[in-house]
ROTI-980077 format. One record per residue: residue in one letter; x, y, z of N, C-alpha, C in turn. Coordinates in steps of 0.001 Angstrom, whole numbers, padded with zeros to 6 digits, always signed. Atoms other than C-alpha are relative to their C-alpha. Layout:
// residues N
AXYZXYZXYZ...
This chain:
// residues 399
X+001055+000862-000513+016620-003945+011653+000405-001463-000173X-000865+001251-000261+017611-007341+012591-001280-001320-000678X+000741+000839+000590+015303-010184+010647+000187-001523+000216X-000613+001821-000716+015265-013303+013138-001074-000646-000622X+000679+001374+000503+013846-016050+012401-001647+000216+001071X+001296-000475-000490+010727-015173+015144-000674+001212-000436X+000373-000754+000462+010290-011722+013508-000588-000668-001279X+000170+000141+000955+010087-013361+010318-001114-001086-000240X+000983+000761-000450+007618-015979+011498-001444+000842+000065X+001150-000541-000239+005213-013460+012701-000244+000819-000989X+000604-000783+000814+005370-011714+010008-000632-000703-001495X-000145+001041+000725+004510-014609+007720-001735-000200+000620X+001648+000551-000567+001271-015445+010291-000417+001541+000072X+001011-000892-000121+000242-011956+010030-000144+000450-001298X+000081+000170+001115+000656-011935+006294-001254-000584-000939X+000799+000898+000287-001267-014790+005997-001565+000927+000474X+001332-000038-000857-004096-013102+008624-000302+001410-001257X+000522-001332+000239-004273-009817+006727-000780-000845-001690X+000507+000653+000976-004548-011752+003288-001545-000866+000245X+001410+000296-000216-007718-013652+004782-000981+001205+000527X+000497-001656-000374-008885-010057+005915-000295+000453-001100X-000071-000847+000821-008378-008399+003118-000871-000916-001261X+000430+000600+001266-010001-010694+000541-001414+000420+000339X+001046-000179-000458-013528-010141+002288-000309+001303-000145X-000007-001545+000166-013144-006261+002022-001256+000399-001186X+000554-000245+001051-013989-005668-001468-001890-000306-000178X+000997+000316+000357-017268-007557-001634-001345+000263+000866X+000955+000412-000487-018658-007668+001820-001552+001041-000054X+001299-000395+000086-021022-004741+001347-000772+000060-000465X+000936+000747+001185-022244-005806-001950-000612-000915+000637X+001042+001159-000057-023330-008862-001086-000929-000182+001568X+001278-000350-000977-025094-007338+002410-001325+000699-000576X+000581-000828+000567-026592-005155-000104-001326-000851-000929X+000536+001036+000940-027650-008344-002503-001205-000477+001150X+000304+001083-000895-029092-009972+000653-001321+001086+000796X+001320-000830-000475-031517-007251+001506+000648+001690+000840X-000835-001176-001457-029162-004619+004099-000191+001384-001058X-000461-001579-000089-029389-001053+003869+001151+000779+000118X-001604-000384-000013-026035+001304+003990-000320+000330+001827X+000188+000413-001376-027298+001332+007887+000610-001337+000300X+000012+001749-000327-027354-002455+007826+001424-000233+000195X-001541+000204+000507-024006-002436+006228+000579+000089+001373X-001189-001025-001149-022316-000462+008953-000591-001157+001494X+000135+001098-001133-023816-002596+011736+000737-001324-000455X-000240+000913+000490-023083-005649+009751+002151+000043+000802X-001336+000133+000218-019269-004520+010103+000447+000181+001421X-000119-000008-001290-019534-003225+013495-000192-000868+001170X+000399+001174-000895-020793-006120+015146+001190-001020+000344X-001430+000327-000634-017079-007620+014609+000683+000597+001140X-000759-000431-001016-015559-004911+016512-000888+000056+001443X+000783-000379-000893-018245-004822+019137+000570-001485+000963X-000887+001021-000651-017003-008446+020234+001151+000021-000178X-001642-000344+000255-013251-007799+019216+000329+001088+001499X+000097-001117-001359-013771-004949+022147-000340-000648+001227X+000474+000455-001094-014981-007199+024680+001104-001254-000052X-000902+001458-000346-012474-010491+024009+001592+001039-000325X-001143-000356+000389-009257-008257+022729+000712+000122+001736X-000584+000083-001402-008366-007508+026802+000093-001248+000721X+000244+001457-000851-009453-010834+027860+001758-000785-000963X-001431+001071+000780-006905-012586+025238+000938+000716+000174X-001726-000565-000047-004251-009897+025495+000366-000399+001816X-000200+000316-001136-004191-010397+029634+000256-001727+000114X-000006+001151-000135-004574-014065+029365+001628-000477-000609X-001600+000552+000615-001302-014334+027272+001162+000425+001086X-001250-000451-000441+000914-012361+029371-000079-001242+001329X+000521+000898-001232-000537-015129+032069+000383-001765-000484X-000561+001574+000818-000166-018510+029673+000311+000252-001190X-001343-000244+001214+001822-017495+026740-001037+000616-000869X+000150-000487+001575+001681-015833+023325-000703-001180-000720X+000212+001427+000861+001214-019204+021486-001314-000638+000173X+001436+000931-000258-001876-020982+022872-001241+000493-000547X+001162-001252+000085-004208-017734+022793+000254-000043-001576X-000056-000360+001097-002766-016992+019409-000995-001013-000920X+000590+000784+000382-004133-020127+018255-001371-000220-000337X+001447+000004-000564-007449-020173+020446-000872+001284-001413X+000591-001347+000693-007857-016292+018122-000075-000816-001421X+000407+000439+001176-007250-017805+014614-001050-000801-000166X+000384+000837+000246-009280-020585+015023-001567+000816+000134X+001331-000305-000626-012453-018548+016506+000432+000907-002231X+000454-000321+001547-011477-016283+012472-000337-001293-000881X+000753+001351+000679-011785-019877+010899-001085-000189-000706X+001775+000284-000019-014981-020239+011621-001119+000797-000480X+000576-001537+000252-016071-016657+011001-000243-000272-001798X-000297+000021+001490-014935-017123+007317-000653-000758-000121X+000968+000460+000334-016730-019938+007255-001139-000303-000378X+001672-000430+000068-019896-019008+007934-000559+000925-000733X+000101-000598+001369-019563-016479+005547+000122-000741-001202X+000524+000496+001145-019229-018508+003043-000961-000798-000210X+001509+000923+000214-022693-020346+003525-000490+000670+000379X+000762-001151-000222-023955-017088+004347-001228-000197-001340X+000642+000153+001006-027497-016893+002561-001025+001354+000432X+000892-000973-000749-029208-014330+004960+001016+000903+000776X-001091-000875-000275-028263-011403+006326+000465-000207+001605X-000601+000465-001283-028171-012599+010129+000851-001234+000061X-001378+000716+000203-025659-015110+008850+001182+000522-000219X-001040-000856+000134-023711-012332+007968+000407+000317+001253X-000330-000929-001559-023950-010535+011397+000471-001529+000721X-000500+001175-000509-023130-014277+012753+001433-000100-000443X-001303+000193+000431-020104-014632+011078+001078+001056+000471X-000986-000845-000684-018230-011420+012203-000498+000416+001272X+000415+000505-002004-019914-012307+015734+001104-000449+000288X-001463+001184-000074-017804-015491+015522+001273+000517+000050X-001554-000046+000109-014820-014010+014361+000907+001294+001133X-000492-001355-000974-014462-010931+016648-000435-000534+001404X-000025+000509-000649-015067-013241+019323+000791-000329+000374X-001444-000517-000924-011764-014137+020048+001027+000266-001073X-000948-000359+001255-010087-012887+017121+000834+001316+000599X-000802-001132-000175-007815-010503+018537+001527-000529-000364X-001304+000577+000778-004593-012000+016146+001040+001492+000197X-000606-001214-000221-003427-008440+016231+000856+000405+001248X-000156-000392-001470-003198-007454+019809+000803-001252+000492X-001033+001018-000279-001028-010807+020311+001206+000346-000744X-001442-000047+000580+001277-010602+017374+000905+001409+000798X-000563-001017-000466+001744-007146+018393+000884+000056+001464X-000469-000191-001497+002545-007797+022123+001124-001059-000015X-001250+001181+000346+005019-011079+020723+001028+001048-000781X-001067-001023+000696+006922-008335+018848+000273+000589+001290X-000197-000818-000994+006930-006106+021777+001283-001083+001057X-000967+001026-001345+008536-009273+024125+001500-000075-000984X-001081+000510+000879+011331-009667+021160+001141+000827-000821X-000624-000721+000481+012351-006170+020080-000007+001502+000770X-000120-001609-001442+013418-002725+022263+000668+001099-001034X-000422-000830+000454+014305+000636+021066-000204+000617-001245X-000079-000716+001315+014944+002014+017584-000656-001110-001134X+000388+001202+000540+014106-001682+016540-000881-000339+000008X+001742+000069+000003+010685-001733+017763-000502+000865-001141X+000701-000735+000362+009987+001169+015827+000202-000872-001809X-000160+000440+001043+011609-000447+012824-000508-001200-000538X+000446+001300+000308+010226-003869+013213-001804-000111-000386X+000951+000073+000453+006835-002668+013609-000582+000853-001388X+000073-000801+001594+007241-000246+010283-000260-001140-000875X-000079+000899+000826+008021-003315+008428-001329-001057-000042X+000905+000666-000121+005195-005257+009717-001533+000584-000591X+001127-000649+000924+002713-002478+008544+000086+000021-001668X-000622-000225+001795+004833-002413+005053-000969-002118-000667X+000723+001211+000313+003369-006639+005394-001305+000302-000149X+001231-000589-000077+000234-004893+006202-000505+000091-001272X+000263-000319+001297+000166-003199+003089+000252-000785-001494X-000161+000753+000957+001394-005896+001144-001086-001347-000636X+001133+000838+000041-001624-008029+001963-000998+000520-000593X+000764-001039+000526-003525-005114+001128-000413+000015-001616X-000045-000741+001749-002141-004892-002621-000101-001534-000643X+000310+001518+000879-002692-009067-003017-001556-000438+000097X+000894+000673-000299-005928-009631-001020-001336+000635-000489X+001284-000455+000867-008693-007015-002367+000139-000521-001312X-000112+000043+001451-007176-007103-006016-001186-001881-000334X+000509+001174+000066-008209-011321-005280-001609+000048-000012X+001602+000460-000300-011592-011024-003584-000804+000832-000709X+001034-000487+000954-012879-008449-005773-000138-001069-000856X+000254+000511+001302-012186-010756-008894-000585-001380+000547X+000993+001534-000601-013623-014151-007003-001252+000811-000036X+001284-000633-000553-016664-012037-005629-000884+000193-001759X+001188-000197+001403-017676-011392-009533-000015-001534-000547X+000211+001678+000225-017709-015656-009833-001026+000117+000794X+000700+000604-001119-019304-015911-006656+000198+000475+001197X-000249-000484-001553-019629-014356-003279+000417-000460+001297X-000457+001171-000728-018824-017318-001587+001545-000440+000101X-001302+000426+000282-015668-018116-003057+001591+000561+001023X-000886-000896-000620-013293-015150-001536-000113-000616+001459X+000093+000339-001296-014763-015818+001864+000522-001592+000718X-000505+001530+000150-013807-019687+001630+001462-000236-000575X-001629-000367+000132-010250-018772+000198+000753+000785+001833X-001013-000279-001298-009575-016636+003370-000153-000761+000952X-000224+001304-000581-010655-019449+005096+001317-001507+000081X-000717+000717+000171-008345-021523+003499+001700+000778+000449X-000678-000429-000438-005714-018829+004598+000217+000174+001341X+000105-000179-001447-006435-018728+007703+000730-000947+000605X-000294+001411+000473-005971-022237+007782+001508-000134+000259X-001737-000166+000030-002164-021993+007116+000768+000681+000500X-000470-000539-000583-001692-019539+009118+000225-000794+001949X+000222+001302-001172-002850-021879+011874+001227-000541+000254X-001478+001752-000347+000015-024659+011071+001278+000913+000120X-000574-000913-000346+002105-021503+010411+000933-000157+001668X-000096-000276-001168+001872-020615+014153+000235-000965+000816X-000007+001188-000481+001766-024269+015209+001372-000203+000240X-001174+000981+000439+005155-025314+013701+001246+000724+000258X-001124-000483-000391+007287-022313+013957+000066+000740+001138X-000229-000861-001413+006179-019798+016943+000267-000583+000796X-000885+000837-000589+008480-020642+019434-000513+000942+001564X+000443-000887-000740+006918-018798+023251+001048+000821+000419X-000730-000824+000165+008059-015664+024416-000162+000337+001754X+000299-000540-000836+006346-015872+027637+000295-001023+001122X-000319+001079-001098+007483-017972+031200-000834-000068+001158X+000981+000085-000789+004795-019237+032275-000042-000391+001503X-000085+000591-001305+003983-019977+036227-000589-000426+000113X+000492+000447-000383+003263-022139+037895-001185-000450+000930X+001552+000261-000899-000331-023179+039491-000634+001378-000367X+000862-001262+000527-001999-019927+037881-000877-000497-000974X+001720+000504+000363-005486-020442+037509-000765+001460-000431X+000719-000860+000895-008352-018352+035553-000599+000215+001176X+000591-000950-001652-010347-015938+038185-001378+000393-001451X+001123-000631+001087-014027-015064+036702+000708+001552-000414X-000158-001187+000619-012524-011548+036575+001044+000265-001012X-000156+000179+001087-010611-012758+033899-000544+000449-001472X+001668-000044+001134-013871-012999+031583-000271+001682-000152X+001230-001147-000574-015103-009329+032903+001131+001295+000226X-001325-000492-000122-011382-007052+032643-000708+001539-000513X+000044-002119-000080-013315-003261+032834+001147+000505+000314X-000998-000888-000608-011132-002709+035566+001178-000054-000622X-000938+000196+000796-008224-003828+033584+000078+001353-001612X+000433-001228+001535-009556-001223+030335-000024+001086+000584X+000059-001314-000982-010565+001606+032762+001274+000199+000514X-001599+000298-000357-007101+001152+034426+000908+000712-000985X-001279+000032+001290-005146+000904+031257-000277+001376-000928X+000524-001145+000790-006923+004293+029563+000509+001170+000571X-000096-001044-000823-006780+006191+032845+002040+000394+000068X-001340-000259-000724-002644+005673+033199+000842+001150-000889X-000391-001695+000162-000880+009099+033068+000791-000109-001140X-001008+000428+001043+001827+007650+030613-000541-000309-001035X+000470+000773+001711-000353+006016+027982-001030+001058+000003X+001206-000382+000171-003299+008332+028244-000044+001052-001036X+000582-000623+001214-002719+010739+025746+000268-000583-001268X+000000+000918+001411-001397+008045+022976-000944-000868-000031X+001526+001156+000652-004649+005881+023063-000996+001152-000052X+000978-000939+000872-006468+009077+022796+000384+000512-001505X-000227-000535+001486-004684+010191+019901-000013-001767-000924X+000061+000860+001316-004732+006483+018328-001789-000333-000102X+001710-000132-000115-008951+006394+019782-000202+000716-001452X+001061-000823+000301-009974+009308+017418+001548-000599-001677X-000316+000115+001066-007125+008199+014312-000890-001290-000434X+000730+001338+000576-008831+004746+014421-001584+000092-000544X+001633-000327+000354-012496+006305+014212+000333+000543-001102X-000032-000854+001417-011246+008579+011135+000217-000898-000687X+000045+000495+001191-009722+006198+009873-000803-001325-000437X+001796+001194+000089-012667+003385+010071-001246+000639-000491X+001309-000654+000377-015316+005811+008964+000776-000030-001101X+000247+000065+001516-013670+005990+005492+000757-001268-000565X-000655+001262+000848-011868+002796+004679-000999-000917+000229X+001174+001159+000629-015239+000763+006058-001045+000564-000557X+001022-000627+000896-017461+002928+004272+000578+000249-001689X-000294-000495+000986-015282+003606+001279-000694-000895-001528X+000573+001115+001528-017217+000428-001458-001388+000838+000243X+001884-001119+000299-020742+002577-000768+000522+001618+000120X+000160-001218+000008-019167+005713-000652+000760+000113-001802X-000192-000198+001717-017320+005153-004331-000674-000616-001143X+001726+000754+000828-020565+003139-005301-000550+001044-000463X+001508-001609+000001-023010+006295-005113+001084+000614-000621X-000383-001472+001148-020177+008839-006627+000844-000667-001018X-000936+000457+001505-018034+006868-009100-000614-001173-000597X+000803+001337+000195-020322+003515-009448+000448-000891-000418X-001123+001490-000627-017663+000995-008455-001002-001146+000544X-000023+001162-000537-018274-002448-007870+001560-000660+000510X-001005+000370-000705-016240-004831-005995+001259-000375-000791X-001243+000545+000004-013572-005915-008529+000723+001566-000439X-001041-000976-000032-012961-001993-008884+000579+000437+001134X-000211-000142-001731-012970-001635-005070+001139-000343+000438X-000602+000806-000500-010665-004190-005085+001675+000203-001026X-001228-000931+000166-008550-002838-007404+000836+001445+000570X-000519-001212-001483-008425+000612-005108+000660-000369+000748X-000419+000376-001109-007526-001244-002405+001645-000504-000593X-001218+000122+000718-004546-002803-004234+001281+001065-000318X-000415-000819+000249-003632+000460-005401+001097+000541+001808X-000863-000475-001436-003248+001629-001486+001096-001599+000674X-000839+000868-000863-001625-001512-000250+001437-000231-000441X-001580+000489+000506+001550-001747-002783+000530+001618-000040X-000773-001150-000456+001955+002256-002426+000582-000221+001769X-000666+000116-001050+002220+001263+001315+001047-000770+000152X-000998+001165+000025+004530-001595+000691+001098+000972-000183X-001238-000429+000256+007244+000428-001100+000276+001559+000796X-000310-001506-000203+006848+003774+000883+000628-000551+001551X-000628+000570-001163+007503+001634+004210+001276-000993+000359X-001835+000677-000143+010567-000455+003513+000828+000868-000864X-001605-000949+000446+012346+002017+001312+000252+001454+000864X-000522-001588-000633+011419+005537+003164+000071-000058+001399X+000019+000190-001320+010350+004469+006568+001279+000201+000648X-001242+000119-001021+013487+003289+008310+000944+001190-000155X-000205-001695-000728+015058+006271+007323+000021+000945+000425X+000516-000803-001006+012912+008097+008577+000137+000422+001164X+000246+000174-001065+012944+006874+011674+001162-000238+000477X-001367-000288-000645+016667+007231+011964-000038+001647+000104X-000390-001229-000028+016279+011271+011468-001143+000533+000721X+000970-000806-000665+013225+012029+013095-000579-000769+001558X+000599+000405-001540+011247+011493+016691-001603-000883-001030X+001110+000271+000417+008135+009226+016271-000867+000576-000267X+000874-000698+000014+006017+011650+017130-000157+000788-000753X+000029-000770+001187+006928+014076+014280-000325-000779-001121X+000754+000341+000851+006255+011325+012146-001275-000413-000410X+001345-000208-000164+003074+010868+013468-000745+000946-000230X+000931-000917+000960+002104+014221+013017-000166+000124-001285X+000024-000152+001735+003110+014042+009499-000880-000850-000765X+001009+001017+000583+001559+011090+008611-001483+000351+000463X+001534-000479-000216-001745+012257+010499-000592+001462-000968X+000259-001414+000755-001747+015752+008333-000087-000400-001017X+000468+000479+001739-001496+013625+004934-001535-000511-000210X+001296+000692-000092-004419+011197+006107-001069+001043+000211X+001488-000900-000267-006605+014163+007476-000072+001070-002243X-000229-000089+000923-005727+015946+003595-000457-000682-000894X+000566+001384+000654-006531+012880+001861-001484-000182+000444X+001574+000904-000478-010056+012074+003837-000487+001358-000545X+000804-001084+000639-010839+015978+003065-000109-000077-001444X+000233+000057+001232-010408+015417-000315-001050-000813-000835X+000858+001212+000458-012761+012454-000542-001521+001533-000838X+001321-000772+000328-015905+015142-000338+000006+000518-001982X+000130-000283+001301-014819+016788-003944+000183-001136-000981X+000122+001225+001209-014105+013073-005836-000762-000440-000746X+000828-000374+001074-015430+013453-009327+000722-000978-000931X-000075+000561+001331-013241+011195-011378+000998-001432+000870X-000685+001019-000888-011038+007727-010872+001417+000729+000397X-002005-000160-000306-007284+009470-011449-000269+000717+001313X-000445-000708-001326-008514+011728-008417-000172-000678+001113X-000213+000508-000926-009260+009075-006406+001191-000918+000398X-001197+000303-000262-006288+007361-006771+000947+000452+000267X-000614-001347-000617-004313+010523-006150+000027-000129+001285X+000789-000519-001385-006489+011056-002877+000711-001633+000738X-000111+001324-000842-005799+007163-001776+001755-000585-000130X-001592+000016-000183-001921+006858-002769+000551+001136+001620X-000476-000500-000686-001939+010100-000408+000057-000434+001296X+000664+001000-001035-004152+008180+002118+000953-000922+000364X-001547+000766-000167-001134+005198+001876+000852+000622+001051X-001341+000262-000716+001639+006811+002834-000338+001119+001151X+000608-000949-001130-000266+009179+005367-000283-001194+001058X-000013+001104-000677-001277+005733+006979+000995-000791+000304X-001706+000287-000007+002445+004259+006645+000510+000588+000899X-000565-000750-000906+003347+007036+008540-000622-000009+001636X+000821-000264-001345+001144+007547+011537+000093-001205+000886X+000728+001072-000694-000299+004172+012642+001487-000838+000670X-000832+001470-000943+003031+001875+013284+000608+001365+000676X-000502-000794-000706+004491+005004+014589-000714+000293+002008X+000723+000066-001223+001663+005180+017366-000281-001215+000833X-000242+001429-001098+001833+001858+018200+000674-000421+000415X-000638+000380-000203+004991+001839+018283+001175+000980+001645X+000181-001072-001312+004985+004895+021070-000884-000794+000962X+000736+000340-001133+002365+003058+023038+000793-001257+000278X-000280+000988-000264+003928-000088+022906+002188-000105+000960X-001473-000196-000824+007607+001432+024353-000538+000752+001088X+000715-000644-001447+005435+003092+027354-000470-001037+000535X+000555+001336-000706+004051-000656+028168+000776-000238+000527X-000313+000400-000386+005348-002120+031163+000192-001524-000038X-000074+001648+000955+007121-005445+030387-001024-001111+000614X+001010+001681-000506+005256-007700+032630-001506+000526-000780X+001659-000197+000483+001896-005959+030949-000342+000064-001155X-000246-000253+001779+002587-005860+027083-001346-000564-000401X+000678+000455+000622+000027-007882+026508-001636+000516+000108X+001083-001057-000540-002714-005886+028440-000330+000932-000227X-000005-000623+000810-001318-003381+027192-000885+000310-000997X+000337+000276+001617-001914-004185+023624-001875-000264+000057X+000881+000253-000047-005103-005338+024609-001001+000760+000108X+000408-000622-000344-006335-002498+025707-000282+001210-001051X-000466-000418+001406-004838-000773+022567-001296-000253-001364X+000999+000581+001000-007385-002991+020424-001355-000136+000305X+001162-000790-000478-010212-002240+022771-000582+001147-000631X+000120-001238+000644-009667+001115+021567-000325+000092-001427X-000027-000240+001319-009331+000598+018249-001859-000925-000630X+001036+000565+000167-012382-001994+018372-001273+001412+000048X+001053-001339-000286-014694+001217+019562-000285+000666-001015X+000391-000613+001611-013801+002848+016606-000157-000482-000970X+000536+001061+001140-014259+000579+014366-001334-000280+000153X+001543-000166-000222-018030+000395+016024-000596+001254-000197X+000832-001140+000506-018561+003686+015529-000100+000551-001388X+000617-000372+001516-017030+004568+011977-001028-000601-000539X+000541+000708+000919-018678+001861+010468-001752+000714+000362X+001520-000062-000081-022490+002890+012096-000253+001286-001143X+000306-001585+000454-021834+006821+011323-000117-000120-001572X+000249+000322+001174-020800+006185+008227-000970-000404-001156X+001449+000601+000409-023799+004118+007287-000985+000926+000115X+000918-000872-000822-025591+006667+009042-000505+001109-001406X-000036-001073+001110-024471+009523+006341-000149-000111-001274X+000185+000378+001392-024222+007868+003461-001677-000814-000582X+001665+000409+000353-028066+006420+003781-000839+001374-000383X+000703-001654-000500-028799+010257+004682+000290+001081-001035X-000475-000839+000940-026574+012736+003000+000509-000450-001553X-001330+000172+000842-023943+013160+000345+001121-000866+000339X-001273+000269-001103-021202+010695+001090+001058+000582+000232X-001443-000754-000215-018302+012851+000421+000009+000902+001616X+000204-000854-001567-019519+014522+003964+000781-001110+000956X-000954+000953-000963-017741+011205+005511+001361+000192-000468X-001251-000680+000105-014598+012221+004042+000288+001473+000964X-000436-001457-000633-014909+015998+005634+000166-000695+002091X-000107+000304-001554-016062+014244+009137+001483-000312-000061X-001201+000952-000193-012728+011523+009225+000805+001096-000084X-001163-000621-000518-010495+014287+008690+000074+001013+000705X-000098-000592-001517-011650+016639+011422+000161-000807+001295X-000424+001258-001329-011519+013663+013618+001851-000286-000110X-001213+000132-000301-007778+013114+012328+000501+001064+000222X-000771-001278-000465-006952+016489+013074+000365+000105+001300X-000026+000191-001497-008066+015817+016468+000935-000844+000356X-000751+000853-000183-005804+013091+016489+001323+000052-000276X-001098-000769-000231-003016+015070+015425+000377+000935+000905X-000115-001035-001284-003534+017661+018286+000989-000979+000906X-000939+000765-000972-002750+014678+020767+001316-000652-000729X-001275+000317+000645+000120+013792+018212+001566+000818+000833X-000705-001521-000267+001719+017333+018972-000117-000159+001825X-000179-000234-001603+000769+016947+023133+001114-001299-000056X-000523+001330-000003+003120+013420+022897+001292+000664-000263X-001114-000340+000343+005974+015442+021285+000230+001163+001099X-000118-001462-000621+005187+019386+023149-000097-000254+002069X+000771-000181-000656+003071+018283+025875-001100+001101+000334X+001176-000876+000068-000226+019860+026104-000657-000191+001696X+001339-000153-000684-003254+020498+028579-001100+000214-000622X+001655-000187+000692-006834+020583+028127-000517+001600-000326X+000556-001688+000620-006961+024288+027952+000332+000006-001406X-000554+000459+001024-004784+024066+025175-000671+000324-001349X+000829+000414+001087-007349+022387+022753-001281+000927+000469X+001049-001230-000132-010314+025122+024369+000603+000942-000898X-000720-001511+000567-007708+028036+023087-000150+000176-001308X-000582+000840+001521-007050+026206+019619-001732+000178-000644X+001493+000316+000373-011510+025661+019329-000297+001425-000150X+000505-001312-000059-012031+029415+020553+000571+000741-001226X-000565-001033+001095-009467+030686+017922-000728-000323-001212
């Protein structure tokens, strides 16, 4: 894997983005909880990001492949900025739902970096570049809860006003070193159907080539959003965690992902097909989410969430890194966009259901859901490698 100076850039501004992400984790459902919200509330509270993240992620990924990587990228941090902001003078709970309004407004940082990797790396190198970028993933993971739990027991304010201040630097970051990837033309003007890109989503779902890898990353992103944004009220009620233990969990999974993705990954992904490592990694994560239901003590949840790690290590850059070598070059960014549509959806739904069950039932029942949903999401793993049909999965239900 080749470590240019633009790889190493973006992985620096997405470092930065996950670290202002990740500090907010730990606390935010406590202090929806402090503020009056219900484990309903919660789940809206969280969903209301992806609900605008789903409606601007196509608009900004199309707009780039149209006036560059760089501008948009910008336009997205700056709309999280503000988000963070407003969380931290959050005092009510529709300041809350305001704030990840704001930020999933044009915050689609993701669905850019991702489609600036895509313009910069082909082949065996994509798969390797975006491994490494999830291994950053996870590295933000194992700095930014461990943080905002221990701020959040000062002050609830504090964390949210730190990833602000990360954000921040990720800004000048992107300013000073991203260099564009995209050649722009000339006299190309914005069309209202810019704003309004169904047909662009409908399009991009329906095409014969991508359509069964955004179904299989659709139903991994709902599994795995029903237990990682439910997981601070679901180890509240059975282990009676607060946020700076939350935030130690989270830690836990982000530095097992760190070292399981730059030391085992790439070899991996010299001896095997993506798609086998996708199934593999989807069979740990569905394993892991079933296990949530019986969690009775901490060593077993840390067990259950190391497995969770490198079950997530495995799967996710693997599937993006299959959809993103089926994108047509002039469309990477539409692509991608379309990609984070998807993933926005599920992220609106774990978070409600979730809320849903855990107000209602037992929560360990959101562990059993998430990993019949990743099972499902291993089926289309297996059609990507075998090829399947829809009978197929009837035959598989009837047996």
């Amino acid at each position: 894997m080749k470590l240019t100076k633009e790889v190493l850039t973006i992985a620096l501004i997405m470092f930065t983005e996950i670290i202002g992400w990740s500090l907010i984790l730990p606390f935010l459902p406590y202090y929806a909880q402090d503020l009056g919200a219900t484990p309903l509330i919660v789940g809206l509270i969280l969903s209301s990001f992806s609900i605008f993240q789903f409606i601007s992620s196509p608009i900004i990924g199309k707009l780039s492949d149209r006036f560059g990587r760089k501008p948009l990228l910008i336009i997205s941090q700056l709309s999280t900025l503000a988000g963070f902001l407003i969380l931290g003078f959050a005092n009510s709970v529709w300041m809350l739902f305001f704030s990840r309004i704001v930020d999933g407004l044009f915050g689609s940082n993701m669905t850019l970096s991702r489609a600036y990797l895509t313009d910069i790396t082909e082949g065996k190198e994509r798969g390797k570049t975006f491994g490494m970028l999830s291994a950053v993933f996870g590295f933000g993971f194992f700095i930014g809860p461990a943080v905002g739990g221990f701020l959040a027991t000062i002050n609830y304010s504090i964390p949210a006003f730190a990833a602000a201040g990360v954000v921040l630097l990720s800004i000048i970051l992107t300013v000073i070193f991203l260099k564009e990837t995209v050649k722009r033309k000339k006299g190309v003007k914005l069309a209202l159907e810019d704003f309004f890109p169904i047909k662009d989503f409908l399009q991009g779902v329906r095409n014969k080539e991508l359509k069964e890898l955004f179904t299989q990353f659709f139903f991994y992103t709902v599994a795995f959003t029903l237990l990682t944004a439910n997981l601070a009220l679901i180890v509240g009620n059975q282990l009676g965690f607060g946020p700076d233990d939350v935030g130690l969990l989270l830690m836990i999974v982000g530095l097992t992902r760190v070292f399981f993705q730059l030391l085992a990954l790439p070899k991996l992904l010299d001896r095997f097909a993506e798609a086998v490592l996708a199934i593999t990694g989807s069979l740990i994560l569905a394993s892991a989410m079933f296990s949530v239901f019986f969690m009775s003590s901490r060593v077993g949840l840390y067990i259950t969430m190391v497995l969770f790690s490198v079950g997530a290590g495995l799967a996710q850059p693997m599937i993006i890194t299959s959809i993103s070598n089926k994108a047509p070059k002039e469309e990477r960014g539409k692509v991608m966009g379309v990609t984070d549509s998807l993933m926005s959806i599920g992220q609106i739904i774990g978070p409600l259901i979730g809320g849903f069950i855990i107000n209602t039932y037992y929560p360990g029942w959101v562990g059993v859901l998430a990993g019949c949903l990743m099972l499902v999401s291993t089926y289309y793993a297996w059609c990507n490698l075998k090829g399947c049909d829809g009978k197929t999965l009837k035959k598989i239900v009837k047996i």
